[in-house]
C-alpha positions, 0 to 999 in steps of 0.5 A: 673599298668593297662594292656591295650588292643588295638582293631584296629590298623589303624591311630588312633588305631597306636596312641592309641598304641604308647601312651599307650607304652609311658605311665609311668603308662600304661602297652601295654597288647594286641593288635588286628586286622583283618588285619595280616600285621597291627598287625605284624608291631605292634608286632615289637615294643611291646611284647603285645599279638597279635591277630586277634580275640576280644574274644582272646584278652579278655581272657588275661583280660585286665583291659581295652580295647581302641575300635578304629576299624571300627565303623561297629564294634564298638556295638559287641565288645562292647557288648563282653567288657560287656559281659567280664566285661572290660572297654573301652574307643571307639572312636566315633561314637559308633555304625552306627546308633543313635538307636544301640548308644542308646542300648549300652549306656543303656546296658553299664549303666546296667552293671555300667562298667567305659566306655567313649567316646573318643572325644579328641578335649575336650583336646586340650589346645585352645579349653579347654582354649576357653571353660573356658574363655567363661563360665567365662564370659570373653566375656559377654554372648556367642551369635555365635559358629563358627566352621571349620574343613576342612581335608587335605586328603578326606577319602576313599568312602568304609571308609565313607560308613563303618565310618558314613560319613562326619557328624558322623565322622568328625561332631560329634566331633564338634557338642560335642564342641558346647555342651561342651564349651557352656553349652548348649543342642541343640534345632534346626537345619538346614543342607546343604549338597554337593557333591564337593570333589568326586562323589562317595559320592553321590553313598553311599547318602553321601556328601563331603562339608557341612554347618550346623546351630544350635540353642542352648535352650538359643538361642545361635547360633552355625555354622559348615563348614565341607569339606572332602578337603582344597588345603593348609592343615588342617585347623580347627578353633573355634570362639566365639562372645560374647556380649563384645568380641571375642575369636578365635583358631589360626591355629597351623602351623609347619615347613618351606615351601620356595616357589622359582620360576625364579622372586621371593622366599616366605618362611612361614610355613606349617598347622599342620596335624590333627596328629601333632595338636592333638597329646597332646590331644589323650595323655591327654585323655588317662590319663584321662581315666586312672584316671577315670579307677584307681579312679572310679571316673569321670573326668571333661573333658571325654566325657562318653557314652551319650556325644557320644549319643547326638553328633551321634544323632545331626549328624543323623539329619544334616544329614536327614535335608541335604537330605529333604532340612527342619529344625528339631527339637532336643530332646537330 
């Protein structure tokens, strides 16, 4: 059974953990983070080793790490992973910039460890079921991709300057399911970018609201609205529009919500938190990361290194585009 580590127990590192306890083929091995509090919470639930020192945690070898602390981080314990010999799975970006991104990836191809981005959108049910009907032709040929992502809650400003910002760390994921689902490699785009949500945003030459347009190399077109806030909840969507039809993602939606005042009472339902919508999705990554760990062999669906490359690198450019207000030119 694998012995699995955690590094960065913040949300996503907490689901991380939670599945990998959960798991009939997994083994919680250790667990670290900066942070005293967060590993102590931790330690309640699991008998893991509890550190605060990556190089620690190494030394209990574990047969694999999931990197899931501050992207600032991200290259060194990396580096410490291939230096230690131990694979990983790390949450996306893999570095601040592109240029370390790059360095990592060749240094992990080097050592030949098994290592893979963790970009868990390619696992949601809708989205690989969008991705197989339109590579199977279902709508004739693909001409425009549209997708929303719209966060409930914005992140902090000392996070996003640390995380990459709006499109590293919420575009990335989607400027990966543009290449994913189409098939294709990006050629050119064309960003907007606003500050809406809050002014110390722009104090970290950053925004909080975006508009993104990509052209793929066989000229299918791609479009991305990105915001760091909705007033109604998460709200995120994929459409396809082919030559002979349409495919769309619906919104999950969870609970009851009656609204009463002293005229009349409305009752529906409540959007589904990122945590909820993709709670399967972070399980199946795991699996499959497991199975690529066990087997050695690639998986179909996990993103591996140069996936999380390209997508950082496209993020790089909206962003620069944004800022000079001109299109650029890709080379992926």
């Amino acid at each position: 059974m694998p012995r699995i580590a955690v590094i960065g127990l913040g949300a996503v590192g907490r689901i991380h953990v939670a599945n990998v306890i959960a798991h009939g083929e997994a083994e919680l091995s250790a667990i670290c983070d900066l942070r005293p509090e967060a590993v102590k919470a931790i330690s309640k639930k699991s008998d893991a080793r509890a550190t605060s020192d990556v190089m620690e945690l190494l030394d209990t070898q574990p047969d694999a790490v999931i990197i899931s602390s501050s992207t600032a981080s991200h290259g060194e314990v990396i580096g410490e992973c291939v230096s230690a010999g131990v694979p990983f799975l790390c949450e996306k970006p893999l570095a601040q910039n592109a240029r370390s991104a790059a360095d990592i990836v060749a240094s992990v191809e080097a050592s030949g460890l098994v290592a893979a981005t963790a970009l868990n959108r390619r696992f949601h049910p809708q989205y690989a079921a969008l991705r197989d009907a339109a590579l199977a032709g279902e709508i004739g040929q693909c001409e425009l991709l549209c997708f929303t992502s719209r966060s409930t809650v914005a992140p902090t400003v000392e996070f996003s300057r640390m995380s990459g910002g709006l499109f590293a760390e919420k575009g990335s994921h989607f400027f990966d399911l543009a290449r994913w689902i189409s098939g294709e490699e990006p050629e050119e785009l064309t960003a907007m970018g606003a500050v809406l949500v809050d002014p110390g945003f722009k104090e970290i030459g950053e925004c909080d609201t975006a508009v993104v347009s990509l052209r793929m190399r066989n000229g299918i077109l791609c479009r991305f609205d990105f915001s760091w806030r909705t007033a109604y909840g998460q709200d995120e969507r994929i459409e396809i529009h082919g030559s002979h039809g349409l495919l769309t993602s619906h919104q999950d939606q969870v609970g009851t919500i009656v609204q009463a005042d002293g005229r009349s009472a409305r009752t529906g339902n409540r959007l589904a938190t990122w945590q909820e919508r993709f709670a399967e999705s972070y399980k199946l990554e795991l699996d499959a990361f497991l199975s690529v760990l066990i087997s050695g062999r690639p998986h179909p669906v996990l993103a591996d290194l140069n996936d999380g490359l390209i997508a950082q690198r496209i993020g790089e450019a909206a962003k620069a585009s944004a800022k000079d207000r001109a299109p650029l030119k890709l080379n992926s």
